[in-house]
Structure formats: C-alpha cells, structure tokens
GUNURO-893106 format. One record per residue (C-alpha): chain; x, y, z. Coordinates in Angstrom, 1 decimal. Layout:
BEGIN
['A', [X, Y, Z]]
...
This chain:
BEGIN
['A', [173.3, 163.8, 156.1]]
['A', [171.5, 161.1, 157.6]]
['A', [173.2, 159.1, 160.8]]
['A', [170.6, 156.3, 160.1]]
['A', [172.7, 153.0, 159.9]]
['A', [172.2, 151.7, 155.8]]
['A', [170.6, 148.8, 154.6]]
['A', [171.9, 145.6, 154.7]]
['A', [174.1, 144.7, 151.8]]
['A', [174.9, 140.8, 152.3]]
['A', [173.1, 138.3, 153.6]]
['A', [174.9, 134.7, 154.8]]
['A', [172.5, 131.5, 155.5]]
['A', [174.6, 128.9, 157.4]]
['A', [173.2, 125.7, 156.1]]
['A', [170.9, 124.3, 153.8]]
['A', [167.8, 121.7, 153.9]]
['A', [164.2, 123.2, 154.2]]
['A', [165.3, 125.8, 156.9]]
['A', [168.7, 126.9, 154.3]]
['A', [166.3, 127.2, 151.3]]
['A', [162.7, 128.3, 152.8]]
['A', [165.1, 131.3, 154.2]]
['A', [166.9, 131.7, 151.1]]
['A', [163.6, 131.5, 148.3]]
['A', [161.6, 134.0, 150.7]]
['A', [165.3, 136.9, 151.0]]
['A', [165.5, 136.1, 147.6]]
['A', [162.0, 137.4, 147.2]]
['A', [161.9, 140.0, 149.2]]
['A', [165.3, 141.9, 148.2]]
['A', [163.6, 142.1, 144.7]]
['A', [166.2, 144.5, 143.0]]
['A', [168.5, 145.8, 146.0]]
['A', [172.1, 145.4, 145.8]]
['A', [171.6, 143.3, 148.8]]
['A', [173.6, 139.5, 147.9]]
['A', [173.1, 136.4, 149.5]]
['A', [175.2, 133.6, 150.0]]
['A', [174.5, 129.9, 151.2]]
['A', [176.6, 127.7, 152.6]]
['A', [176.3, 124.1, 153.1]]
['A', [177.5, 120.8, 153.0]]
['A', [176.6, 117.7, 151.0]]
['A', [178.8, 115.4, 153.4]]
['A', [176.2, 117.0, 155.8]]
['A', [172.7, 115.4, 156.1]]
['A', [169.8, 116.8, 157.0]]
['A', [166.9, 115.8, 159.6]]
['A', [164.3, 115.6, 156.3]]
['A', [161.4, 114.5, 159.3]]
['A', [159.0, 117.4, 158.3]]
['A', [157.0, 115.9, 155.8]]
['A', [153.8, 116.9, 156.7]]
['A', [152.7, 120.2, 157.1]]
['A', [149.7, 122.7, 158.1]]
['A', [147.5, 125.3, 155.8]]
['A', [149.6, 128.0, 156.5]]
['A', [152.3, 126.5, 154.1]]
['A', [150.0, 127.3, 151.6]]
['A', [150.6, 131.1, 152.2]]
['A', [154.3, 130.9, 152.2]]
['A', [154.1, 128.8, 149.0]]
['A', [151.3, 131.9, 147.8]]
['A', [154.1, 134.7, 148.8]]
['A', [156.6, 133.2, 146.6]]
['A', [154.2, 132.8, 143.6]]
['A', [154.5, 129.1, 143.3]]
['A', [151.8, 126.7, 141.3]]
['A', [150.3, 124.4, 143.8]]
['A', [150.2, 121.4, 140.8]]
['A', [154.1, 122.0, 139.6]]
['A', [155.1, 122.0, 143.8]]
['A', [152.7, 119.0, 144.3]]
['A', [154.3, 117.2, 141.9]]
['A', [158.4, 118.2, 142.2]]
['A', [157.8, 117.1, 146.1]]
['A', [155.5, 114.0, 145.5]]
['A', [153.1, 115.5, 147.8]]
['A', [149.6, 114.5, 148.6]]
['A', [147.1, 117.1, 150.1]]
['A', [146.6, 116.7, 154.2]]
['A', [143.1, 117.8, 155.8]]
['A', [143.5, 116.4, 159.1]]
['A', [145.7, 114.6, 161.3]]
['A', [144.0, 111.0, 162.7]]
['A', [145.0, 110.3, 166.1]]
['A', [145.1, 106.8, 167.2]]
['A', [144.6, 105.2, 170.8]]
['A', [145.7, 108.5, 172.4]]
['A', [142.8, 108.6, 174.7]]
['A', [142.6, 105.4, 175.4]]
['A', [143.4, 102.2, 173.8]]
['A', [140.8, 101.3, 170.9]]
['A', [139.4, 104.9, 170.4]]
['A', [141.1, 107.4, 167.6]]
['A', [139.5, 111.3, 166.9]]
['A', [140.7, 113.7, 164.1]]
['A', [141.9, 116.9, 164.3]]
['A', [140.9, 118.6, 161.1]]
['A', [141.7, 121.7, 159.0]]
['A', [139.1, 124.4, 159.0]]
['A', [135.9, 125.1, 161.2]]
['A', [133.2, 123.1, 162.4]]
['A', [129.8, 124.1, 161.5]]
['A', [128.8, 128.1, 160.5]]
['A', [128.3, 130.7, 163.5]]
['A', [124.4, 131.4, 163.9]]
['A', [123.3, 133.3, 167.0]]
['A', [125.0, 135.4, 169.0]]
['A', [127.3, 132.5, 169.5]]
['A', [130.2, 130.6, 168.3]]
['A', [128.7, 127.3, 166.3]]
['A', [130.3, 124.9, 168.6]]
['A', [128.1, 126.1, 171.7]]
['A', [125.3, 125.6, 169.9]]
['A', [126.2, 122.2, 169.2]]
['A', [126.9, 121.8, 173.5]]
['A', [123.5, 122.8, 173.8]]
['A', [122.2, 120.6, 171.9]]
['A', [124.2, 117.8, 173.1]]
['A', [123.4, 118.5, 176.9]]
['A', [119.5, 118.1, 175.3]]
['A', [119.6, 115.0, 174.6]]
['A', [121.8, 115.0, 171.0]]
['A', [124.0, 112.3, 170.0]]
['A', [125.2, 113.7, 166.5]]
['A', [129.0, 113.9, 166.8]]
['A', [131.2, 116.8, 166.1]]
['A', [133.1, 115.5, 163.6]]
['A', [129.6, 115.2, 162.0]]
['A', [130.2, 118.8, 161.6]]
['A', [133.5, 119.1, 159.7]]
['A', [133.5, 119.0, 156.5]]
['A', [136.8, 118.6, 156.1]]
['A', [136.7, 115.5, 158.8]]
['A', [134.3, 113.9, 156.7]]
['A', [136.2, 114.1, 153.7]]
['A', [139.2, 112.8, 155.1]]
['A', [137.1, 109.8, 156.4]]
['A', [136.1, 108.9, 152.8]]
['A', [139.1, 109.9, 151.5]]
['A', [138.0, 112.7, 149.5]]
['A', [139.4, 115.5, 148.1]]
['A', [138.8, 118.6, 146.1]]
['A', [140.2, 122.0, 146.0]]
['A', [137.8, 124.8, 147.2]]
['A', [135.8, 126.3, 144.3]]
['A', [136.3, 130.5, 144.0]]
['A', [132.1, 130.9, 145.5]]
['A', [131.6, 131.0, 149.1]]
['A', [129.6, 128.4, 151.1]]
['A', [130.2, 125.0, 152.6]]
['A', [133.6, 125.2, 151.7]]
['A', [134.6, 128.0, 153.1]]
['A', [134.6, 125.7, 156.7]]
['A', [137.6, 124.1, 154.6]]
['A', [141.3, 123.9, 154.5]]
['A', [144.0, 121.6, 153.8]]
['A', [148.3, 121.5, 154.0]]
['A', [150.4, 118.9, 151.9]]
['A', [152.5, 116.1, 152.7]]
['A', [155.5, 116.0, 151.0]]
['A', [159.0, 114.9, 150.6]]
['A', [161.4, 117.7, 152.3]]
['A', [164.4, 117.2, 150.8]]
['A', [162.5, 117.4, 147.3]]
['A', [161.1, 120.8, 148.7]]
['A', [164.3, 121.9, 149.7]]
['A', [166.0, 120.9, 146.1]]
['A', [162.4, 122.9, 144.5]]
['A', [163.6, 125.7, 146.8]]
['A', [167.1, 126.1, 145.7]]
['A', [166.3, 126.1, 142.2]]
['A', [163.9, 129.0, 143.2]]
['A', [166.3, 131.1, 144.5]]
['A', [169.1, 130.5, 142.8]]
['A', [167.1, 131.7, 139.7]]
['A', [166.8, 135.1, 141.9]]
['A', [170.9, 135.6, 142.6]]
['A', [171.3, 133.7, 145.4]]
['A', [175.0, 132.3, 145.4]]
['A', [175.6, 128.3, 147.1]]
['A', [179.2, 127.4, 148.2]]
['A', [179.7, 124.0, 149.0]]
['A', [181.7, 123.4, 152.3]]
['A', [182.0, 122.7, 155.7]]
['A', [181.9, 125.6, 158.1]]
['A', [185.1, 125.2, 160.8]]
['A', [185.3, 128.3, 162.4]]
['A', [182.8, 131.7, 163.1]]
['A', [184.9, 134.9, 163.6]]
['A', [183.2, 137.5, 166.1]]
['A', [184.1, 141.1, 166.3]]
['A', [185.9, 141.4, 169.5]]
['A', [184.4, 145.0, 170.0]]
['A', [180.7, 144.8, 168.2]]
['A', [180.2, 141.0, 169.1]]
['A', [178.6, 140.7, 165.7]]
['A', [179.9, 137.9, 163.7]]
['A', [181.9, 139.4, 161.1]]
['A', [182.8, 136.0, 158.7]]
['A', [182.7, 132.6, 158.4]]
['A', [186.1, 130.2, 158.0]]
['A', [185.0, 126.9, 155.9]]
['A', [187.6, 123.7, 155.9]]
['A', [189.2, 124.6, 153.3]]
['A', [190.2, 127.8, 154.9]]
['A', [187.7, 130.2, 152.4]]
['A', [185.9, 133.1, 154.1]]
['A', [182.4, 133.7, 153.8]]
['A', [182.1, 137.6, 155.3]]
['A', [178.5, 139.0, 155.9]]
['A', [176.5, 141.4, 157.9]]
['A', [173.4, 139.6, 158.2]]
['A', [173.8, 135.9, 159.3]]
['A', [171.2, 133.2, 159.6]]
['A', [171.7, 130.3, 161.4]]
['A', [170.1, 127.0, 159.7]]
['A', [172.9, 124.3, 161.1]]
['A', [170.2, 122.0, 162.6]]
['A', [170.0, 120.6, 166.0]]
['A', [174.5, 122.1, 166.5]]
['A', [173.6, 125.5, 166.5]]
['A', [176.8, 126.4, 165.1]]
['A', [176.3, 129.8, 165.4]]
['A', [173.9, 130.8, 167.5]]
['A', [174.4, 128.2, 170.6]]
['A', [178.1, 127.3, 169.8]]
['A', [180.2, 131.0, 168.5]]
['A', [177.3, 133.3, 170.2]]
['A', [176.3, 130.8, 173.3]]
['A', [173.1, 131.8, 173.3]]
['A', [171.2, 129.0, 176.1]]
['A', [168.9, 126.6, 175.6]]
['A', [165.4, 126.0, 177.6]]
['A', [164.7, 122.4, 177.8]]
['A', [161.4, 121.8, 178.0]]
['A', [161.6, 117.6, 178.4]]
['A', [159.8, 117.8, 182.0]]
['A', [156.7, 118.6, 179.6]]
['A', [157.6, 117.3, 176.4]]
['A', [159.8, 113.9, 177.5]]
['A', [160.1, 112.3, 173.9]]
['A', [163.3, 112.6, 173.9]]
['A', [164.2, 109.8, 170.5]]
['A', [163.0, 109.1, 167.5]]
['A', [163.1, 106.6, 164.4]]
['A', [162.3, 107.5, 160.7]]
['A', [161.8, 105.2, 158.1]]
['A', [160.5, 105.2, 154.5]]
['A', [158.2, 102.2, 153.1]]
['A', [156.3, 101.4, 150.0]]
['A', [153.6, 103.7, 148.8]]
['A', [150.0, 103.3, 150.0]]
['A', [147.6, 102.6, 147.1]]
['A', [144.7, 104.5, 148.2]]
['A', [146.9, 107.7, 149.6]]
['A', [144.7, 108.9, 152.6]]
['A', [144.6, 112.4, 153.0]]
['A', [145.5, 112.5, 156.5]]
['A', [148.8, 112.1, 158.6]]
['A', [147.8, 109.0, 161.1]]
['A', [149.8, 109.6, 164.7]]
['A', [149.5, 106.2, 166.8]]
['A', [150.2, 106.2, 170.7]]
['A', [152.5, 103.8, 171.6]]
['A', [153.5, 102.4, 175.0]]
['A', [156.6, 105.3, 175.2]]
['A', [155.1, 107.3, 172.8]]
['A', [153.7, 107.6, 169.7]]
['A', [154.1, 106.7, 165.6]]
['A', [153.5, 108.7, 162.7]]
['A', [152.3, 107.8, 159.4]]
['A', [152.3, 110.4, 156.4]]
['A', [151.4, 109.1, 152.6]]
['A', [153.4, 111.0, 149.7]]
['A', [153.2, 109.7, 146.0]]
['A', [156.2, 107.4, 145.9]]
['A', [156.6, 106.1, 149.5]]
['A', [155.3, 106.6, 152.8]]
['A', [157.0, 108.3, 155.4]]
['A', [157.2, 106.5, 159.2]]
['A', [158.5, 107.1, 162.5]]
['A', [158.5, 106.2, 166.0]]
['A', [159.1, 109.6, 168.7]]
['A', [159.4, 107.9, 171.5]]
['A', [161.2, 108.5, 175.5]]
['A', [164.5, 106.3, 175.7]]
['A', [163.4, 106.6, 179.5]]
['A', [160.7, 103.8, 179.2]]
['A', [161.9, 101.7, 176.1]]
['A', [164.9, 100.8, 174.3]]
['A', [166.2, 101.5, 170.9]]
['A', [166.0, 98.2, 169.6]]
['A', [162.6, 97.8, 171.3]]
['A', [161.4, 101.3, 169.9]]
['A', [162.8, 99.8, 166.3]]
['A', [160.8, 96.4, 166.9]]
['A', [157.4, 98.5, 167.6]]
['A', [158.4, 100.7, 164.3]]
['A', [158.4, 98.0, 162.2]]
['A', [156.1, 95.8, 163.0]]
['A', [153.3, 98.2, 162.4]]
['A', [154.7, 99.2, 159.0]]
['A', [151.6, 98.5, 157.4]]
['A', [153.8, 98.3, 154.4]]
['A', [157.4, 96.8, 153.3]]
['A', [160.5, 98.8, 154.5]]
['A', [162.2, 100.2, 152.2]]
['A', [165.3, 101.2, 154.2]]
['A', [167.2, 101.3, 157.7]]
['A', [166.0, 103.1, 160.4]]
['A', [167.4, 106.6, 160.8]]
['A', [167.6, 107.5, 164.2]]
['A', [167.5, 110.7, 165.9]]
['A', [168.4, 112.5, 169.2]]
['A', [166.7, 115.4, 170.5]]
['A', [165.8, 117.6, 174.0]]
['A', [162.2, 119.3, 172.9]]
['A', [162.7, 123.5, 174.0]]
['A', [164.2, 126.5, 172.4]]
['A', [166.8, 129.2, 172.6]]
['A', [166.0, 131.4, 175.1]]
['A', [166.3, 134.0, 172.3]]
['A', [166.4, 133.3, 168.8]]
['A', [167.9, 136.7, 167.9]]
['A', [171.1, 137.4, 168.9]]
['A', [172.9, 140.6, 167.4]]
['A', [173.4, 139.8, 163.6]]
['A', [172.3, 136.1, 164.0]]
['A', [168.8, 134.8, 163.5]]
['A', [168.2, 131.3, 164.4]]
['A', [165.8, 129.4, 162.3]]
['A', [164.5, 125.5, 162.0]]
['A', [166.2, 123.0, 164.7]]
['A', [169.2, 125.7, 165.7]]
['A', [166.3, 127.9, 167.1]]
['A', [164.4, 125.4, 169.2]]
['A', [163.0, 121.8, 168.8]]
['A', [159.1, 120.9, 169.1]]
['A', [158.7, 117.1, 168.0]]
['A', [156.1, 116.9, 164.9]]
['A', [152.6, 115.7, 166.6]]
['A', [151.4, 118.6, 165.1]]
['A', [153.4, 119.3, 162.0]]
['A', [154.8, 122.3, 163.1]]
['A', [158.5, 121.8, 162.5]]
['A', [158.1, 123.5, 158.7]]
['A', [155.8, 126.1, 160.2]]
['A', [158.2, 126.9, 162.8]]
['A', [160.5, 128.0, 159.9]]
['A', [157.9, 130.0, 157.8]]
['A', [157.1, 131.7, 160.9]]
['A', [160.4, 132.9, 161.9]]
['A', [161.2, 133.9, 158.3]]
['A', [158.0, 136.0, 158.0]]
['A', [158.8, 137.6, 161.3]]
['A', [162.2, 138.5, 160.3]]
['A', [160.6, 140.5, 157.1]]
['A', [158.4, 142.2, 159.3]]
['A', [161.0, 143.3, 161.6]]
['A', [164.1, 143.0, 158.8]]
['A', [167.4, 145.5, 160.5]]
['A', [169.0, 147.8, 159.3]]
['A', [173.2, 147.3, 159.8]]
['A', [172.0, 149.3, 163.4]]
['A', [170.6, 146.4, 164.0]]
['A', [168.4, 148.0, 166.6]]
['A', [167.7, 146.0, 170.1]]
['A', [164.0, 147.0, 169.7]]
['A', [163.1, 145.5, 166.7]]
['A', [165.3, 142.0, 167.9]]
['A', [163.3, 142.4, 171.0]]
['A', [160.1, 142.4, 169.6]]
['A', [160.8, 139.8, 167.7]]
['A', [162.1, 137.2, 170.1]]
['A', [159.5, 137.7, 171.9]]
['A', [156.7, 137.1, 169.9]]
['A', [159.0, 134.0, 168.3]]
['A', [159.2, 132.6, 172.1]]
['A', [155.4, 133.5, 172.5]]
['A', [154.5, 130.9, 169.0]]
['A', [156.7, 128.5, 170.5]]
['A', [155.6, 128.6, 173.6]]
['A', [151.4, 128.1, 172.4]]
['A', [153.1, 125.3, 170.2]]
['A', [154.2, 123.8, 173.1]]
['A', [151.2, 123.9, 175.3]]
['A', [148.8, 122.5, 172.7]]
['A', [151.3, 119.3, 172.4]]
['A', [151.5, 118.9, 176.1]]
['A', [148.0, 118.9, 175.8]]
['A', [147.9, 115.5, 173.7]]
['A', [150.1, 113.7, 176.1]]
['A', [148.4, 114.9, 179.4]]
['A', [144.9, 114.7, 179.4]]
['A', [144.2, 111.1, 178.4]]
['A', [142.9, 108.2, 180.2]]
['A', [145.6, 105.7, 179.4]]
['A', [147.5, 104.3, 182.4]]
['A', [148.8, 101.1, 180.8]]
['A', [151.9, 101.6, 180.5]]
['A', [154.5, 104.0, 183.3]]
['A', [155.4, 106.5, 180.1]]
['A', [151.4, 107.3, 179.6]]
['A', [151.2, 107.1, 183.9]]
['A', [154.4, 109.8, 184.1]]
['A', [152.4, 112.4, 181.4]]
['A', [149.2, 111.9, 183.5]]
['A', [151.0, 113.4, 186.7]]
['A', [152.6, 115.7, 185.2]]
['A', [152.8, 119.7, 186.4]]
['A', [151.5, 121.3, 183.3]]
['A', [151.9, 124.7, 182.1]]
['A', [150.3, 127.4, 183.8]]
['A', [148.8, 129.2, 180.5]]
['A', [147.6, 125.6, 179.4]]
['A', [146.0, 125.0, 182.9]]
['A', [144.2, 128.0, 182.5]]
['A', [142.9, 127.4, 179.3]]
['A', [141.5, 123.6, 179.9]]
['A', [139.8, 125.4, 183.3]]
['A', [138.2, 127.8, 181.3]]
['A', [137.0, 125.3, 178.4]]
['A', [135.8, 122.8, 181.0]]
['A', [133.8, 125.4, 183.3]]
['A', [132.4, 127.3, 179.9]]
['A', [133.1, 125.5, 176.8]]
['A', [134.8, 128.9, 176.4]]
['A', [138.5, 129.5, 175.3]]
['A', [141.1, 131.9, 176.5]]
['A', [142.4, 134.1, 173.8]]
['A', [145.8, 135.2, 174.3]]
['A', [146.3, 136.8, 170.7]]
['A', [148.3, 135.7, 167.8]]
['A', [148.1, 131.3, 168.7]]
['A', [148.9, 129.6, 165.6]]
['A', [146.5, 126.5, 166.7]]
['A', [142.9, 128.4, 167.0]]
['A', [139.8, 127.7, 169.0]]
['A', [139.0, 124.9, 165.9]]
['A', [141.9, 122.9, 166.6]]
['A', [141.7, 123.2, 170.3]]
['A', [137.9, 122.4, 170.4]]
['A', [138.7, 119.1, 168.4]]
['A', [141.9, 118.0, 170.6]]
['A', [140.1, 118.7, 173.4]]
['A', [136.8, 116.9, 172.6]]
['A', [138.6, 114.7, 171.1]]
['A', [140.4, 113.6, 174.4]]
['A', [137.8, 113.4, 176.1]]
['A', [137.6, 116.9, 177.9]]
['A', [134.1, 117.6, 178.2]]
['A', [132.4, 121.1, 179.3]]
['A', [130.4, 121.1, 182.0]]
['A', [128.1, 124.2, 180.6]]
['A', [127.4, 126.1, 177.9]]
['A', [127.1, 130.0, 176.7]]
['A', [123.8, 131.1, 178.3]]
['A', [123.7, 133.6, 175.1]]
['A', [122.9, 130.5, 173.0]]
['A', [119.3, 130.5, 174.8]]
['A', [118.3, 133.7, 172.5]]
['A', [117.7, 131.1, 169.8]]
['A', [115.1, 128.7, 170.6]]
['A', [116.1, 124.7, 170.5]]
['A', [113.9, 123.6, 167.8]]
['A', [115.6, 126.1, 165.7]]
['A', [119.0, 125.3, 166.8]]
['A', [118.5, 121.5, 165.8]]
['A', [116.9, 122.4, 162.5]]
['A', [120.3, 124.2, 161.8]]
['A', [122.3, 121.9, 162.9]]
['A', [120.7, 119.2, 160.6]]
['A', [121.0, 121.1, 157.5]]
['A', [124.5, 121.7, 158.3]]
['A', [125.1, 118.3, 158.9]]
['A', [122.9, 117.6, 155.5]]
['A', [125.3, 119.5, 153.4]]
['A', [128.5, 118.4, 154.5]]
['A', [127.4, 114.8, 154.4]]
['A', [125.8, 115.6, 150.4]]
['A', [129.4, 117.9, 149.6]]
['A', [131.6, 114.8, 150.4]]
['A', [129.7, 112.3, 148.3]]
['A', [129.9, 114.7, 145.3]]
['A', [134.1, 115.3, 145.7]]
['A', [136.6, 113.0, 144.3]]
['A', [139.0, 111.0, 145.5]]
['A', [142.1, 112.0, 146.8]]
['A', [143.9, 109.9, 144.4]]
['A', [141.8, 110.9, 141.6]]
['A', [142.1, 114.2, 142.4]]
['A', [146.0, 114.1, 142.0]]
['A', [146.0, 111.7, 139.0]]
['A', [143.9, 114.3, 137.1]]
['A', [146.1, 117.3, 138.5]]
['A', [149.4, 116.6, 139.7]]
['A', [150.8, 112.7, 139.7]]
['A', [154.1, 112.1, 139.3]]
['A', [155.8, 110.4, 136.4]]
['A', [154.8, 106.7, 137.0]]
['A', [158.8, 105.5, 137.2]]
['A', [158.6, 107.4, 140.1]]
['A', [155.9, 106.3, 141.7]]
C-alpha cells in the first residue's frame, strides 16, 4: 500500500468574473474524466472589476488549450484583434511610439536584427524602427489579416484581442458548465479553517449553506476573502514605484473605423486608455489621487472621449503589488486577490492565465507538498515582479517634467533588476536575460527606443557583415513589410467577412 496522499477529489473557485471562469473552463479541461468535481461560487449582487479588456498574444494559447474557434470567441465577446499598444505623449508632450506584437526585422549575421539596425543608424541611417515591424505598420494603416499557415514575413507577426470581459467570462461559463462544473449562487459570509491542518476545510454562504472542498481557489477580487482575509496572507505594496493608485472606467459609442491598437495617453497624473470592441469602446483614466482630484480626473476623462458617453463613470480603488505568496496551503490566489498591476500593458488577464497554467504544472496532490507551492510562488512572484519593472519602466524614463506627478516618477528609486537592465541596454544595446520574462527583448527594445533610451554602442560581432550588405538587407526587409501591409485588409473588413456581430448589437 501506497502512503502517497490521493488525488484531489473537489475543487471550490471562490468567485466568478474572468478570474472565476478562466480558472474554472481550464480545471474543467484538465480533470477530463476524473471523479474530481468542481464547484463555483459567486454572487450576482456582486460586481466585478470588468477593466481587462484588452489583452496580449498569449491569450491566444489559453483560448488554443481549451479548443475554442477564434471567429465564434471574437464574436460572443465583440472583440476586435490588437497588434500593438500606441502610446501617447509619454515621452514627451507631442510625440507617441508603439509597442507592437511580434519581432522587428529577421536575424542575419551573427547578430540579433536590431544591432544591425544600431549600426546602421550610428552610420548615418535615418530609417526608423518601427519601419521594421510589420506588425507596427499594419496597425498604422489599420490593417489586418490573420497569418497564412507558410512561413515568411509573417512569421515577425502576432496579435491579442480586445474584448468585452464580462462577455468572456459569460463564454467561459457556458464552457465549463458543459464540462460538469457546478455554480451556486451566493454570498460567501464565513471561511472555516482546520484548527490543526490550517487548510480551509468549507465555505459558509449567507444563507447559512456549506460549500466543503479540498482544493480552494481564491477569485474574490481586490477583498481577498480568502487568502488575505481567513488565511492573512500579506500584501507588498509596490505604490513607491507604481503610484497610480485610482482609476475611472467608462464605456462610449463604437469607433467606426475600429483601430487595431489599444491607444494609452499620459496625462498630467497619469495616463488614459482607449480600447475599440465591436459595440462600444472601452475608456479609462488610471491616475494618482496624490496630484489630482476625482472630479478633476473625471473632467480629463471625459473631455477626451473622442466619442459620446454612454454611461457614468465607474470608479475604482487600488494599491499596485501582490501577496507576498500567492499559494497558501490549499488556497491559490488568482486575478486581483493575488496581486494588482494596473493595465498599461494588458496584463491583468495574462496575470490570470499565468497563474492557472502554473497551477497545472505544479497541480497537488491532497499532501499538498510545500515544494511544489514553493516553486510555484516563486516563479508567480518572479512574472510579477518582470511585470512590474517593465511598467515602472514607462513612467520613469521620460522627459516630461510639466507637471509634479511626471517630476515625482523622474526621481524616483527604481528597481535594482530594472536598473541593471536599462545599464546594460544603454552601454550595449544588449539585454539582460533573466529567464522566463513574459515581456521579451521585442517589447523591451520598442519601449525603450521608444522613450527615448538610446545605446551608446553596438555588438562589435555585427562588423563580420560588411555595411553595404547590412543596408541592402535592411531595405528589402523594409520593402516587404511596407508591400505586405498594402496587400492586407482592413481591420474592419477583416471582421465583417469573419466575425461581426449581429448589427442590433453593434
């Protein structure tokens, strides 16, 4: 006889929204046709955040995992396809750069393509990066086209979605309740804990039913019900870096030509996002109540609409960190309860997908062994913690001092690991690989060119291929980017053929 603990036979998600349902389509999944059952338990009376609306590629594979067609999600969520995010007077008033999805250029030499393009630049070139991306360029003309099966140019290409959460979350649901999992409506009111395991053993709801489980996840948004409040697990705040500490959302009409991009636009206290879905655009203003108002920060929100309202504004509270550890005994945080990064760079969703993937990877056992929960708060703590450099990155190196918000992120005492890795890019035009970074050398190469952080050499190994050469390649890269876009359609063409949503929705 074995005196290996047995599997896990019930599964409890505490919560709903995109964090209750991602958790509960992808369990769903993967306890196939094990005896395992799952239970979710939320509250209508109970709203949810609903701010992450736009996304990045890696959605794509959690969306793959769980078999769904790209065209039925598309349209259930009235998405729109994303290829870059635009960001607006960041730098410095008047100027805006992109980060975009995918590579810039192809690799040739012993060298990564964007040295090549240094070199070239320090010669005398004034052909921009973003020259470079095809995926920039398309968003620019706002084009769009799915990548064909055949390798070449697009292969430099990728893309996310915008869409509407709480559509995704309903899509979710009727995913996995399809595959056995079990909703019960009501309001959680108390978590019993074993007073000798200090597991949680079952949940009391209002109305005085218990919910009992060996497996809990915590998706209860920014109250932590069970991981900070029953288990007291602490919380790093992480606002001397990240000091948007507010922020606004609200929905207008629908933008006619639906850009393929999520616009971010740095405002005196902070910044404003814009992200076009099918029947509305979603807006919203992240801003530090240290340096502006709420009414003020409501004022600035609306009068750059671009488009009528179409409701209130919904505001929101929030101190940017995480839990100091996201696994706690039989608890798994995920979404807000597990930490809080605000959404310059999408990641809120991906935050989710992440820490549902890496729960698969390490799933326990009722042992629930410390070594597996080890591992896997600390390579949860290690994604949050690249997450959060690259957004401090945004806010410190600019040139704006126009307003004391933008003066305050200038000054500030930045990361150590981020430190590093500007040092290294400014000396070399080289980047610091730490292993497993969700945002790779791409995106950093555009954020940081794109704010104006320039190298001050280049790879001596890009020498080995003589500069006439180098320029030649570089043209005919630029050539077929610049002939690819003018072939592709539309992004609105490209959903009306594939994906639009019934026009009473619209």
């Amino acid at each position: 006889m074995s005196d290996t603990p047995g599997p896990i036979r019930s599964i409890v998600i505490a919560g709903g929204g995109t964090a209750g349902w991602m958790a509960a389509a992808a369990l769903s999944l993967a306890m196939g046709a094990s005896d395992c059952t799952i239970t979710l338990v939320e509250s209508e009376e109970i709203g949810t955040v609903g701010v992450g609306e736009a996304t990045i590629p890696p959605i794509r594979l959690f969306n793959g995992m769980l078999g769904i067609d790209e065209n039925e999600f598309v349209l259930a969520t009235g998405g729109t396809f994303k290829l870059a995010i635009e960001f607006v007077d960041w730098t410095r008033l008047g100027h805006r750069y992109f980060h975009p999805f995918g590579r810039f250029g192809d690799d040739f030499g012993m060298t990564p393509f964007h040295q090549q393009w240094l070199r070239c630049r320090a010669a005398g070139s004034e052909t921009p990066l973003s020259a470079f991306s095809l995926t920039e360029q398309a968003a620019l003309a706002g084009k769009f086209d799915r990548p064909p099966g055949s390798p070449g140019v697009f292969s430099t290409f990728s893309y996310a979605y915008h869409f509407d959460a709480s559509l995704y979350a309903r899509f979710l649901r009727r995913y996995a309740e399809a595959r056995g999992v079990t909703r019960i409506e009501g309001k959680i009111g108390d978590v019993r804990i074993g007073p000798e395991s200090g597991l949680i053993e079952r949940l009391t709801l209002d109305d005085g039913r218990e919910v009992a489980g060996e497996l809990f996840i915590d998706c209860t948004g920014f109250r932590g019900l069970l991981i900070g409040q029953a288990l007291g697990e602490p919380y790093e705040d992480w606002s001397h870096w990240l000091p948007c500490n507010r922020a606004l959302a609200l929905p207008s009409e629908r933008l006619a030509d639906l850009p393929p991009f999520t616009r971010s636009t740095a405002r005196s206290a902070g910044w404003q996002w814009r992200i076009p879905l099918q029947h509305r655009t979603g807006n919203g203003h992240v801003y530090c109540s240290d340096f502006i108002s709420d009414e003020e920060a409501a004022r600035v929100l609306i009068k750059d609409l671009g488009a009528a309202a179409t409701g209130d504004p919904r505001p929101l509270r929030f101190t940017t960190g995480r839990r100091r550890n996201t696994w706690v005994g039989n608890c798994v945080s995920l979404g807000l309860a597990s930490g809080f990064l605000e959404p310059l760079e999408s990641t809120s969703i991906h935050m989710i997908q992440t820490g549902i993937t890496k729960l698969l990877a390490w799933f326990p056992d009722r042992g629930f062994d410390p070594v597996s929960r080890a591992e896997y708060n600390r390579q949860v703590g290690a994604e949050y913690e690249s997450v959060r450099d690259f957004l401090v990155l945004h806010y410190n190196r600019v040139e704006r001092d126009d307003s004391d918000f933008w003066r305050m992120c200038r000054a500030m005492e930045i990361p150590d690991t981020l430190a590093a890795k500007i040092d290294a890019f400014e000396r070399t035009g080289r980047f610091i690989d730490r292993g497993k970074d969700l945002f790779e050398a791409p995106s950093w190469l555009a954020v940081l060119i794109g704010q104006g952080v320039t190298p001050r050499a280049y790879d001596p190994m890009t020498l080995a291929v003589p500069e006439n050469d180098a320029q030649r390649v570089l043209a005919a890269m630029r050539k077929v980017i610049a002939d690819t876009v003018t072939q592709m359609p539309s992004q609105a063409a490209h959903i009306d053929r594939h994906c639009r949503i019934p026009a009473g929705q619209a």
